[in-house]
TIVO-37651 format. One record per residue (C-alpha): x, y, z; residue in one letter. Coordinates in steps of 0.25 Angstrom, whole numbers. Each point is the difference from the previous one (the first is absolute). Last residue first. Layout:
N
<<X Y Z> "a">
...
***
This chain:
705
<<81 197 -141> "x">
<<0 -8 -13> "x">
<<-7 12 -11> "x">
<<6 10 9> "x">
<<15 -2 -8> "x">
<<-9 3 -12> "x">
<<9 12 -6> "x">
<<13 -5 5> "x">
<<0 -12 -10> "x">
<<-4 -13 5> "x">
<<-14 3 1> "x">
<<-1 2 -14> "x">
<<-8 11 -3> "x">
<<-5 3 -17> "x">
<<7 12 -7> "x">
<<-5 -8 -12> "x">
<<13 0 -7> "x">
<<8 2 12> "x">
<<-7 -12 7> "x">
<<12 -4 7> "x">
<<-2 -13 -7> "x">
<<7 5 -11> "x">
<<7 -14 -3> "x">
<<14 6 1> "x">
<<-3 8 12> "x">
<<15 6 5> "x">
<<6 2 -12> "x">
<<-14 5 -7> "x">
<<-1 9 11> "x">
<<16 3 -2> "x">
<<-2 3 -16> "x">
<<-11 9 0> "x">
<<9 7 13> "x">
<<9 2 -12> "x">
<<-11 3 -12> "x">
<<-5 12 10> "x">
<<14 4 3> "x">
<<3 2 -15> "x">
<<-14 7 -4> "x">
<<2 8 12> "x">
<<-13 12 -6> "x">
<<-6 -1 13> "x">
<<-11 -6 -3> "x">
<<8 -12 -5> "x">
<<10 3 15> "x">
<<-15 -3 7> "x">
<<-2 -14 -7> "x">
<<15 -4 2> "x">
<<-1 3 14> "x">
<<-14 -7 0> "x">
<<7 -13 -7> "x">
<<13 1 10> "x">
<<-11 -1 13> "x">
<<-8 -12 -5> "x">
<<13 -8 -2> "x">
<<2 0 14> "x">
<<16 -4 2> "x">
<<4 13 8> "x">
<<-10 0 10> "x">
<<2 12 9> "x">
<<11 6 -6> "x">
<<-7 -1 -15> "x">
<<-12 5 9> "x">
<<7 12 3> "x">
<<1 5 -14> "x">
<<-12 -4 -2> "x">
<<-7 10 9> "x">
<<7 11 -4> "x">
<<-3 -2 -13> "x">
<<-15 2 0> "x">
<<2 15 0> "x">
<<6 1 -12> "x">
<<-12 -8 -6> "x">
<<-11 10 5> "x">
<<-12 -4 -11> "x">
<<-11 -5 9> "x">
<<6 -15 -5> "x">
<<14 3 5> "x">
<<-3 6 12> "x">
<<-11 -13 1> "x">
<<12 -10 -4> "x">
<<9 7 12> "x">
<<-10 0 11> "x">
<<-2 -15 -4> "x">
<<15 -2 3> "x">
<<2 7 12> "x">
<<-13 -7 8> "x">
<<6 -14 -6> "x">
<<16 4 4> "x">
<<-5 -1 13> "x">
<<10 8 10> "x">
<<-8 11 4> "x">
<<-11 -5 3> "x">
<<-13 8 6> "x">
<<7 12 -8> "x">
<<0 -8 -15> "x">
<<-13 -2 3> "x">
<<-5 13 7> "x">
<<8 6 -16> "x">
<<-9 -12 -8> "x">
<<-13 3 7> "x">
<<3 17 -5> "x">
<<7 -4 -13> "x">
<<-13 -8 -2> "x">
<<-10 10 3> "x">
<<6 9 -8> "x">
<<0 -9 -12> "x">
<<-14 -2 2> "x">
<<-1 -7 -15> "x">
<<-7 -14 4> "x">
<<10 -6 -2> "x">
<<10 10 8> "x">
<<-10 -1 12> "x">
<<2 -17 -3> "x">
<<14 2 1> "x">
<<0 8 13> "x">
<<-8 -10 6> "x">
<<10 -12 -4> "x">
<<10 10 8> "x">
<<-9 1 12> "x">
<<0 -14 1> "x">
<<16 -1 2> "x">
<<0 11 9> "x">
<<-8 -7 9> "x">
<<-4 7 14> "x">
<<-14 1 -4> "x">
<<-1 -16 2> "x">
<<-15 -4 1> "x">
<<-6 11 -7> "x">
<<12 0 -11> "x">
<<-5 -12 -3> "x">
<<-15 4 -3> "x">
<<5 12 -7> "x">
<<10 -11 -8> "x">
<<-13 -5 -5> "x">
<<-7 13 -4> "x">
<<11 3 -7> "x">
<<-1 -13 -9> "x">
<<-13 2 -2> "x">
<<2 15 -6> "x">
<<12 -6 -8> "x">
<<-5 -12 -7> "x">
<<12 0 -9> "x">
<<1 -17 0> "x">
<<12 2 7> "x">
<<-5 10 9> "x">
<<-11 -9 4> "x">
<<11 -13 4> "x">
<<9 11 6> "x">
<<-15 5 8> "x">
<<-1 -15 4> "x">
<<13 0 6> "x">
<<-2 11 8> "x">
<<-12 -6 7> "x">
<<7 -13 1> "x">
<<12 6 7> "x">
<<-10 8 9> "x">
<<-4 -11 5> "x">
<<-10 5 9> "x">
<<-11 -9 -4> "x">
<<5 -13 3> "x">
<<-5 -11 -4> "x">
<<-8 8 -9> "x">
<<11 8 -4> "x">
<<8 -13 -5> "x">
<<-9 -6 -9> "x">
<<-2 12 -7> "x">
<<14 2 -1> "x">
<<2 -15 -4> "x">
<<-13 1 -11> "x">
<<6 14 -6> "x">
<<13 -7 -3> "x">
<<-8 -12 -7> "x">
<<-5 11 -9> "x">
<<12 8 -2> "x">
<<7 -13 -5> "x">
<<12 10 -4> "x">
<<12 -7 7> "x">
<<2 11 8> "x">
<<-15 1 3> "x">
<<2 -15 3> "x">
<<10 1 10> "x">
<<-7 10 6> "x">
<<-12 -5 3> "x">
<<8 -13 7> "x">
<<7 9 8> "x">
<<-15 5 3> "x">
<<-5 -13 2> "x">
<<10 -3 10> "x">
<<0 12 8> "x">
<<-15 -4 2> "x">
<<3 -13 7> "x">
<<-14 -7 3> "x">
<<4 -11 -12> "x">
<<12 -5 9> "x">
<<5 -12 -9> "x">
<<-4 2 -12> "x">
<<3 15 -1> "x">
<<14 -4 3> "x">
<<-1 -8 -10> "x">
<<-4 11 -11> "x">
<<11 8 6> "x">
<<10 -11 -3> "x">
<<-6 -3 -14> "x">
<<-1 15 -4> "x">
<<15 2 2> "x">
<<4 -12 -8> "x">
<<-7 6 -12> "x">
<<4 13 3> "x">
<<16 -4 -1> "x">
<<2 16 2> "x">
<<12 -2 10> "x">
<<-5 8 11> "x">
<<-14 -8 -3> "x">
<<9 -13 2> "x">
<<2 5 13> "x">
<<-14 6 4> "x">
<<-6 -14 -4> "x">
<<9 -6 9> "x">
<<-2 8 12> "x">
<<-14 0 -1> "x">
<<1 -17 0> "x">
<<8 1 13> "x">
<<-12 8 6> "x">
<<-11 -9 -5> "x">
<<6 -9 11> "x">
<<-2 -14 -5> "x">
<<14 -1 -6> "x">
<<5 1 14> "x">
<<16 2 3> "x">
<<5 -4 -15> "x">
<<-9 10 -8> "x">
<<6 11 11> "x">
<<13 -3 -1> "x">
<<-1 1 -14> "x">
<<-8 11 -1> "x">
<<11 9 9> "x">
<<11 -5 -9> "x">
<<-7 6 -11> "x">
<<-3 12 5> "x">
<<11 3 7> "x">
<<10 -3 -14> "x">
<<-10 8 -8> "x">
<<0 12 8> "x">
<<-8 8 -8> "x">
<<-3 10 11> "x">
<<-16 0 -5> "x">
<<1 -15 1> "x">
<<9 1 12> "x">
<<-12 6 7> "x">
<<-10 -10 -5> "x">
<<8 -11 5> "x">
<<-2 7 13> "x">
<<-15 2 0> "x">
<<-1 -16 -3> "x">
<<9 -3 13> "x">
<<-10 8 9> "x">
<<-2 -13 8> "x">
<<10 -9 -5> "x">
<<8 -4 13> "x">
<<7 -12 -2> "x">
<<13 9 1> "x">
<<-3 6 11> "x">
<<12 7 5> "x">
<<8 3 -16> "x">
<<-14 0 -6> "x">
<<-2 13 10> "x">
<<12 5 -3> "x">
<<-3 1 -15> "x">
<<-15 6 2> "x">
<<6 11 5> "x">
<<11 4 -7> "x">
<<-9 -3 -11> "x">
<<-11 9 4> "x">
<<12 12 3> "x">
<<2 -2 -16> "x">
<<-14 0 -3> "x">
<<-5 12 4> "x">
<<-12 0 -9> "x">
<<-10 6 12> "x">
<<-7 -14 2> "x">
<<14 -7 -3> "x">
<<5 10 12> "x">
<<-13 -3 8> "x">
<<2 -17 -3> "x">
<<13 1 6> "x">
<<-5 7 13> "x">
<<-11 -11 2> "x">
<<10 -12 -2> "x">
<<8 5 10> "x">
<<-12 1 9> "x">
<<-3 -14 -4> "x">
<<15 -6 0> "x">
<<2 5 15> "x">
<<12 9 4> "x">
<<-10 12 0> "x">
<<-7 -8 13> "x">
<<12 -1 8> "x">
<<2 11 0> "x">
<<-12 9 4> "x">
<<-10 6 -13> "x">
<<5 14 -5> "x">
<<7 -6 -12> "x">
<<-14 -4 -5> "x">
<<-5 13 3> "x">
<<10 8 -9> "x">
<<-2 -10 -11> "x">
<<-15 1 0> "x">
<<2 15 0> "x">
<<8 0 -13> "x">
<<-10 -11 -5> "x">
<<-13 7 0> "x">
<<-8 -11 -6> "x">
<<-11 -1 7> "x">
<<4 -15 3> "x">
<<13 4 4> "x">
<<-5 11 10> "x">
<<-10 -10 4> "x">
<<11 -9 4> "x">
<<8 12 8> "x">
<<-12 2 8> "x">
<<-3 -15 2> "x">
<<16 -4 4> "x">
<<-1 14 10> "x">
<<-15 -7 5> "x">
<<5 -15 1> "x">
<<12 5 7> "x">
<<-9 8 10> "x">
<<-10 -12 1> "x">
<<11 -10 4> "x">
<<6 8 11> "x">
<<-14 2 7> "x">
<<-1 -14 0> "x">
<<8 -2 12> "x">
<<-11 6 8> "x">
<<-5 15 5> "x">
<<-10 4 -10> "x">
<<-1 -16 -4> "x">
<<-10 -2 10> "x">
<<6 -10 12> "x">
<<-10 5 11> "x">
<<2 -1 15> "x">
<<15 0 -3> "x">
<<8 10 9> "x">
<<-12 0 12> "x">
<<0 -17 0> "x">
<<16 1 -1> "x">
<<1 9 11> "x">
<<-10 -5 9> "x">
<<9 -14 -1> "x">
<<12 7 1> "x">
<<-5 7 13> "x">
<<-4 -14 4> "x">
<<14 -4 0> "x">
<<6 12 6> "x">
<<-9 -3 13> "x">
<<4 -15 1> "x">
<<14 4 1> "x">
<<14 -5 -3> "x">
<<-6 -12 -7> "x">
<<3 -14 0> "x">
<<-1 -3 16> "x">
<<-15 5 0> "x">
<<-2 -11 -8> "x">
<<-2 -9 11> "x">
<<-8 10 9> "x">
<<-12 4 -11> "x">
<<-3 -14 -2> "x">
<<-3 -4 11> "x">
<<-8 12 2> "x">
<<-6 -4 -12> "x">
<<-3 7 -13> "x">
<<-6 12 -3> "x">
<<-6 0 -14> "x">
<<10 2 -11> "x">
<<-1 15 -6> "x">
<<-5 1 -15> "x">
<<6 6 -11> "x">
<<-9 3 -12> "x">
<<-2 0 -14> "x">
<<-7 10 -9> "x">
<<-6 -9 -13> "x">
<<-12 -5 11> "x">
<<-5 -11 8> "x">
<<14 -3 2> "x">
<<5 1 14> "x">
<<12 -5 3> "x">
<<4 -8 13> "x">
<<16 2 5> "x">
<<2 -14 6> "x">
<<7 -3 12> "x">
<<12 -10 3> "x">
<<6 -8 9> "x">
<<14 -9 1> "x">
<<9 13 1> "x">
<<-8 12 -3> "x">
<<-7 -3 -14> "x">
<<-8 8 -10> "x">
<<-10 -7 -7> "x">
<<-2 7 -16> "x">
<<-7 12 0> "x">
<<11 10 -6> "x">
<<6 12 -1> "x">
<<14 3 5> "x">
<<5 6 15> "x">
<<14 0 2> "x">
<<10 -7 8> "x">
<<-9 -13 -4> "x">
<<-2 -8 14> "x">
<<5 -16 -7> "x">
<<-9 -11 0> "x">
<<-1 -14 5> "x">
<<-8 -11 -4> "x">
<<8 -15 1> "x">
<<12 -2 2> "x">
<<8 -4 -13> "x">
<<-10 10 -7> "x">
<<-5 1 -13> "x">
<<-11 -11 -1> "x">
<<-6 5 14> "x">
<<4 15 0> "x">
<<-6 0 -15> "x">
<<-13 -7 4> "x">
<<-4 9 11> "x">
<<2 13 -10> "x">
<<-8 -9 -10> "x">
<<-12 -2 10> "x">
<<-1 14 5> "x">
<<0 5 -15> "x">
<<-9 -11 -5> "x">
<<-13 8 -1> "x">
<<2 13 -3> "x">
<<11 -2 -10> "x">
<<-9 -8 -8> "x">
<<-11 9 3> "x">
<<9 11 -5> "x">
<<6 -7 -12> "x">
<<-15 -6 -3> "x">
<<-3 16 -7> "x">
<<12 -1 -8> "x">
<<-9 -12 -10> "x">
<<5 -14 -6> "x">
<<-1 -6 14> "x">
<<-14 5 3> "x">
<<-5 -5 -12> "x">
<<2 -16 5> "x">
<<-8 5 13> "x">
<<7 4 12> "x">
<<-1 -9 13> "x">
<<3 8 15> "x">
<<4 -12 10> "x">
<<-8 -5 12> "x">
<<10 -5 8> "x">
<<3 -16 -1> "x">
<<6 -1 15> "x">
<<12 -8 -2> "x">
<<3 5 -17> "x">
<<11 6 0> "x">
<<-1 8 -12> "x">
<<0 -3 -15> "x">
<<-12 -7 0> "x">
<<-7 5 -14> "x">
<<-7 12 1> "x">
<<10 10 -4> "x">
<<-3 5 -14> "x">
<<12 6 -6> "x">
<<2 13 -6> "x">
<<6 3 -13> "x">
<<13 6 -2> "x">
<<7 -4 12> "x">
<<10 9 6> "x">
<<-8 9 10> "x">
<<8 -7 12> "x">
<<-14 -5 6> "x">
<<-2 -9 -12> "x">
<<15 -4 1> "x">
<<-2 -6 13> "x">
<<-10 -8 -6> "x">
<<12 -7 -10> "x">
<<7 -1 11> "x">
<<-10 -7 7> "x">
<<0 -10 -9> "x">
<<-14 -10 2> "x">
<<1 -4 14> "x">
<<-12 -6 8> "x">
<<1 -14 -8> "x">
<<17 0 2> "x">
<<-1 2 14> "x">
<<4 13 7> "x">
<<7 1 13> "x">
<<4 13 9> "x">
<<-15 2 3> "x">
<<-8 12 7> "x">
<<-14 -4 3> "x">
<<-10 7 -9> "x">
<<-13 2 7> "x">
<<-9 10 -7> "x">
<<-1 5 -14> "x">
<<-13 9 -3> "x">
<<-4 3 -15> "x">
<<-8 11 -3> "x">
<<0 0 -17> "x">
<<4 14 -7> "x">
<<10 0 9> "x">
<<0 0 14> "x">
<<8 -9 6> "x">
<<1 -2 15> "x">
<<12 -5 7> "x">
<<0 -7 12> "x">
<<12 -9 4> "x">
<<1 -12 9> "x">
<<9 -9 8> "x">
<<11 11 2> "x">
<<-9 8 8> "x">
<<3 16 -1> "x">
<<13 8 2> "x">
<<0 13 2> "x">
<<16 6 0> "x">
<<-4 5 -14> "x">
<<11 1 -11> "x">
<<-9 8 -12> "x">
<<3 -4 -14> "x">
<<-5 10 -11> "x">
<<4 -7 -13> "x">
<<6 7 -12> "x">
<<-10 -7 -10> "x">
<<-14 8 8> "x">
<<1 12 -10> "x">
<<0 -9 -12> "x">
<<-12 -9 6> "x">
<<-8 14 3> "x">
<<1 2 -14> "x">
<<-6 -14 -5> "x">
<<-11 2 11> "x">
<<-1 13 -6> "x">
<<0 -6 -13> "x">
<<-12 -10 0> "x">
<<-8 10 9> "x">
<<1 11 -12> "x">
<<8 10 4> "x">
<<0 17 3> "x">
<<12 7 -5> "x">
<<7 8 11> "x">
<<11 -3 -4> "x">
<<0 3 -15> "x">
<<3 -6 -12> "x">
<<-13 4 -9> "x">
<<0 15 4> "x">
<<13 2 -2> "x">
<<0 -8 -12> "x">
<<-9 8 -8> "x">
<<-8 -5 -11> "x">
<<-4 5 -12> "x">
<<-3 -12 -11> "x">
<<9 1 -12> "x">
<<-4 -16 -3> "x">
<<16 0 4> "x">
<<-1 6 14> "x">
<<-12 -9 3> "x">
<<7 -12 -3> "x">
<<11 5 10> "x">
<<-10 3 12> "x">
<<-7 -17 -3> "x">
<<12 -3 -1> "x">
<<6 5 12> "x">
<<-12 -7 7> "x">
<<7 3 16> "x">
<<-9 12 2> "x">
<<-11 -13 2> "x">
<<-15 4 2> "x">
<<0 14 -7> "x">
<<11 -4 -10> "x">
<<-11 -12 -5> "x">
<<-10 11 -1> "x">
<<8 9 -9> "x">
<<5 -11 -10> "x">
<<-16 -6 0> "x">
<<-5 15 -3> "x">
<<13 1 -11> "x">
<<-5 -13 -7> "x">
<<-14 7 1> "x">
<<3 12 -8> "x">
<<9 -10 -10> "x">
<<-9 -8 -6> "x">
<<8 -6 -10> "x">
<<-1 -14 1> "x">
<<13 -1 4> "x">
<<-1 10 10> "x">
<<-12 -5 8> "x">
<<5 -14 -1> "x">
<<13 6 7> "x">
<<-10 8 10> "x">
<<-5 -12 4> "x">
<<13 -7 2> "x">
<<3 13 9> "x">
<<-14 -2 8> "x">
<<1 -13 4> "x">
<<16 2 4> "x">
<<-6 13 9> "x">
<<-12 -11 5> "x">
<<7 -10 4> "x">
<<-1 7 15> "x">
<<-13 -4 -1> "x">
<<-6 -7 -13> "x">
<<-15 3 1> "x">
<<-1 14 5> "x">
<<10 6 -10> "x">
<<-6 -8 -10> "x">
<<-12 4 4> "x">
<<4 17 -1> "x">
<<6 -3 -12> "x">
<<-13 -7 -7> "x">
<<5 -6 -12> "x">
<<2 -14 4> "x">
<<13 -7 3> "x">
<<-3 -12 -7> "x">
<<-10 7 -11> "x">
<<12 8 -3> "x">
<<10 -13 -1> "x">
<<-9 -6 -10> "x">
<<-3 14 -8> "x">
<<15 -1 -1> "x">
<<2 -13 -6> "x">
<<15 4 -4> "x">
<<6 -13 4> "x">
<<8 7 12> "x">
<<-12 8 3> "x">
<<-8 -11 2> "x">
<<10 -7 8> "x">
<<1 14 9> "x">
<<-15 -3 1> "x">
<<0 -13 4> "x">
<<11 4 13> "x">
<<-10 9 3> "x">
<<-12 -7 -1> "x">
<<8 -12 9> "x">
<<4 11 10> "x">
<<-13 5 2> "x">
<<-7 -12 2> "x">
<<-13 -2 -5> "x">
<<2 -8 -12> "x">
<<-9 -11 -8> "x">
<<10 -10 -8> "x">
<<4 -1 -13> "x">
<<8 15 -2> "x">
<<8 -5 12> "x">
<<5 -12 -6> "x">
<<3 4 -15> "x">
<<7 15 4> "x">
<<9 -9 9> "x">
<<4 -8 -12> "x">
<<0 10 -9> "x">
<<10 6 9> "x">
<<9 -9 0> "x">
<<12 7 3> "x">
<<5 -6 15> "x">
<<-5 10 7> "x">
<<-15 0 -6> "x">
<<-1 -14 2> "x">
<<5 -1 14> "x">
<<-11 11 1> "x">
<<-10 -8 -6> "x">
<<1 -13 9> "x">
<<-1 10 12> "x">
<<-12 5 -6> "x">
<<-5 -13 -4> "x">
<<2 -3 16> "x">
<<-8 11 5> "x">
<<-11 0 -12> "x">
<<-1 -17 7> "x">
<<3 -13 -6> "x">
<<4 -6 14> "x">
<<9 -10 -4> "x">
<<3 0 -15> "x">
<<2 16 4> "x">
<<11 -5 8> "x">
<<6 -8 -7> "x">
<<2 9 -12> "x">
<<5 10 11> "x">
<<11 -11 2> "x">
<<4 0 -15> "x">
<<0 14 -3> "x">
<<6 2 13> "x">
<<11 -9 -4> "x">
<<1 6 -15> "x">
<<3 14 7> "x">
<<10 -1 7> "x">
<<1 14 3> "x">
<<5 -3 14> "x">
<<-12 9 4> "x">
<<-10 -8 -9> "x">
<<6 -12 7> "x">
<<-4 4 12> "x">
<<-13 6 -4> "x">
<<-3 -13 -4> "x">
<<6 -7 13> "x">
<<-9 9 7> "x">
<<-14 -5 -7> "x">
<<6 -15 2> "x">
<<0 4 15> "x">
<<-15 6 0> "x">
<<-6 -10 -10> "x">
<<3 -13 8> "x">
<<1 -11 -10> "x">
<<-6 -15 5> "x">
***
């Protein structure tokens, strides 16, 4: 005969251990058993973790749920498989009863709605469940940066802050953080060693009463006491339920039982805590111990409720938790008896019980306006205020906050992964690769942000980087869309289009919800003149992600190509509108005014462009072609002739030279710049014949940021 509640730990066991096919094949056992939603939803999560998630989405779409956890864990699956309108009827569409019926799940319930909200394009309500999930948890960082990239308003001091009011689940989970140092109190009281009472008051009462001290355990009350301990260290992952017979077992005491969902959920931590405290610390002096239970007066008072021991005795520090706040609560008095043998332990029974009084008046309440997690919200609000800056896209002061943030943080590859992306964001690409560079050089199997950096060397044209950097890549993961990126930029750089389109097409194969894929993708065939399928991947790409300003900019390319000039300003307004900071989209502005035969206009866009970014030979080269278009050809050369220092092998650059030295009456240095274009671009792909963008001349540098 299988008992559930020991199987059911050893699952969790296994699941911590990530061994994953053994709880696959116990939980199946299990299930075969007692055939219960409990049981298939612990059959489903060794599922879910171990990758099959169809088969996880199979078992729990087959059978009636009530649980909150198994609807949960259906919808993530459902979400997974892209059957969203699945994972929405799990969660339901009412916030206020999802909130209601999932708990302190709820902020997680309410971030994977939002992500169903998102991709099926309703955005106002995606933002409503964001805002509503930073409400209940301030912890949901994706739920604050998600909002920052939909463009959504959002202020971080008002999200990250101490004096944030909770929901239950996470001010138990708060009040857990500030209670890790352990408040350890040396008392001289010292009450019956032949029982202990210790009431719990979760959300269940339970009452345990009458457990003798033991220094022996057998092998049927012991089931790995240090892996218990570790519960109460805060180092397992996932909670474990209690209820088989761990503990000395002489007086079978009435023990608190959580329910299979209860060890899958934060909220059995406390009542898990709460309930075996007393028992572990008696266990610990037992196993641990050559002498039996003895514990050592700590010079310094440190939080906790675990039994405190003077000599052989001990008391127990009861805490209340009826509600998020947790108290302290002063042991009854004990025996005269008592009193007089531990009286020889302490200096004075008086200082002792102003301790006492002193601990219950320091720490009535542990809110998180004078706890340990005060520290944490003030990181994540100068991280928050420094992401939104990013988001917004106001780089230079993105930059400056991200180098505000402690030590030891900016030394971490996210942040500096955050500071690189605002120099790509800004076109600064040389201080992005130093960047990038060290950060490949310390986390080498990192290749979160690795695509923005190939794009960097592609507009450097750092061949050799580039290439080695795909290579790498390719061989670390080929099923990271990321490594495909890289290689479709470097066989972009060396104009093999037909190679280039088949990585970035398989990159787009493999993560389909990446909208900087589809807009490489775009641009590789607007290059390679499919301006219809070049369309597609920028559509493609802004309704994954509507402010991608790349894809916006690329389909005003793809409109000025085809001389659809009103349209095409119209697009890069909408670009412009999400990054005013771009030179680069002011220039293709300025060329569709000149287009449209507002040439004062345009010289106007084209001079903020070229002062917006100094160094971009793109924003000096347009302003050249439209001076030499509104007629003012002397004026032009300027412009090129410092774009012959600035690249000095773009073939693009020595075709308008020698077009503005034809108006100038240069016949013989027209014919000779003539002569390098065509030196430099043998096939003419520069598009000097049709004065058509390619974005690996300077002029379309912005078409791969």
């Amino acid at each position: 005969m299988i008992v559930q509640e020991p199987l059911q730990v050893i699952v969790w066991d296994c699941l911590n251990n990530y061994e994953y096919d053994n709880a696959i094949f116990l939980a199946e056992r299990l299930h075969a058993e007692f055939n219960s939603e409990e049981t298939a939803f612990l059959l489903g999560t060794c599922y879910y973790r171990a990758g099959r998630i169809n088969e996880t989405h199979n078992l729990l779409q087959n059978i009636s749920l009530s649980l909150p956890q198994a609807r949960f864990l259906l919808a993530k699956c459902s979400v997974d498989l892209k059957f969203y309108k699945d994972a929405e009827n799990a969660l339901g569409t009412n916030m206020d009863v999802v909130v209601s019926e999932f708990g302190e799940q709820a902020p997680y319930a309410l971030q994977l709605l939002a992500k169903i909200y998102t991709i099926t394009e309703r955005k106002t309500k995606a933002a409503e469940a964001y805002r509503k999930a930073l409400s209940l948890n301030p912890f949901m960082w994706k739920s604050f940066s998600q909002l920052c990239n939909m463009g959504e308003k959002v202020e971080p001091s008002q999200v990250f802050h101490s004096s944030s009011e909770f929901s239950f689940g996470i001010s138990t989970l708060v009040n857990l953080v500030n209670n890790s140092e352990n408040i350890s109190i040396s008392s001289p009281f010292i009450p019956n060693n032949n029982s202990i009472n210790n009431t719990v008051t979760p959300n269940n009462m339970v009452t345990r009463t009458s457990m003798p001290m033991s220094t022996s355990i057998t092998p049927d009350s012991q089931v790995s006491v240090k892996r218990m301990h570790s519960v109460f260290s805060g180092i397992a992952p996932i909670p474990f339920s209690p209820s088989f017979g761990m503990l000395p077992m002489d007086e079978s005491p009435a023990m608190y039982t959580p329910t299979l969902t209860d060890s899958n959920e934060q909220k059995a931590i406390p009542k898990i805590v709460n309930s075996l405290r007393a028992h572990v610390g008696q266990l610990k002096d037992a196993v641990f111990s050559p002498s039996g239970p003895r514990c050592t007066l700590g010079p310094a008072p440190r939080r906790s409720s675990r039994l405190f021991c003077t000599n052989n005795s001990s008391y127990s520090v009861k805490e209340n938790n009826k509600s998020p706040s947790r108290k302290f609560v002063a042991p009854k008095s004990p025996s005269r008896k008592n009193k007089q043998r531990s009286v020889k332990n302490v200096k004075s029974n008086t200082e002792t019980n102003e301790r006492i009084k002193n601990v219950e008046a320091t720490t009535p309440t542990m809110t998180p306006k004078n706890s340990n997690v005060v520290g944490l919200l003030n990181l994540l609000k100068d991280l928050g205020e420094a992401y939104k800056s990013l988001a917004f896209l106001d780089c230079k002061i993105a930059i400056k906050q991200f180098k505000n943030i402690s030590a030891k943080q900016i030394t971490s590859p996210w942040v500096q992964t955050m500071i690189a992306r605002a120099h790509y964001e800004l076109a600064q690409y040389e201080p992005a690769v130093k960047v990038f560079s060290e950060i490949r050089k310390q986390y080498p199997c990192r290749t979160e942000g690795m695509d923005i950096y190939s794009t960097c060397l592609w507009h450097l044209q750092r061949e050799a980087q580039l290439s080695a950097l795909a290579q790498e890549l390719v061989e670390l993961d080929r099923n990271n869309a990321i490594s495909w990126l890289a290689a479709g930029n470097c066989f972009s750089l060396h104009k093999e289009r037909e190679t280039a389109l088949k990585f970035f097409k398989r990159a787009v194969q493999i993560n389909p919800d990446a909208s900087y894929a589809h807009a490489l993708l775009g641009h590789e065939y607007s290059v390679a003149e499919e301006t219809d399928k070049a369309l597609s991947s920028f559509r493609t790409a802004v309704s994954i992600d509507p402010r991608n300003y790349v894809a916006w900019y690329g389909i005003a390319t793809v409109y000025a190509k085809q001389e659809r000039w009103k349209s095409s300003e119209m697009q890069i307004r909408r670009a412009l509108s999400i990054h005013p900071y771009s030179g680069v989209l002011r220039c293709q502005l300025g060329l569709a005014q000149a287009a449209l035969g507002k040439m004062d206009r345009a010289l106007a866009t084209l001079e903020r462009a070229v002062a917006f970014d100094t160094d971009n030979p793109l924003c000096r080269f347009h302003r050249a072609s439209v001076l030499l278009r509104a007629g003012r050809p002397q004026d032009a050369l300027p412009d090129l002739h410092h774009l012959k220092d600035m690249v000095p092998k773009e073939s693009s650059v020595y075709y308008l030279l020698g077009k503005v030295h034809d108006k100038l009456g240069n016949s013989h240095l027209a014919l000779m710049h003539f002569c390098w274009a065509t030196n430099l671009d043998p096939k003419g792909m520069s598009g000097h014949v049709k004065e058509s963008f390619d974005p690996s001349k300077p002029e379309e540098s912005s078409e791969r940021p």
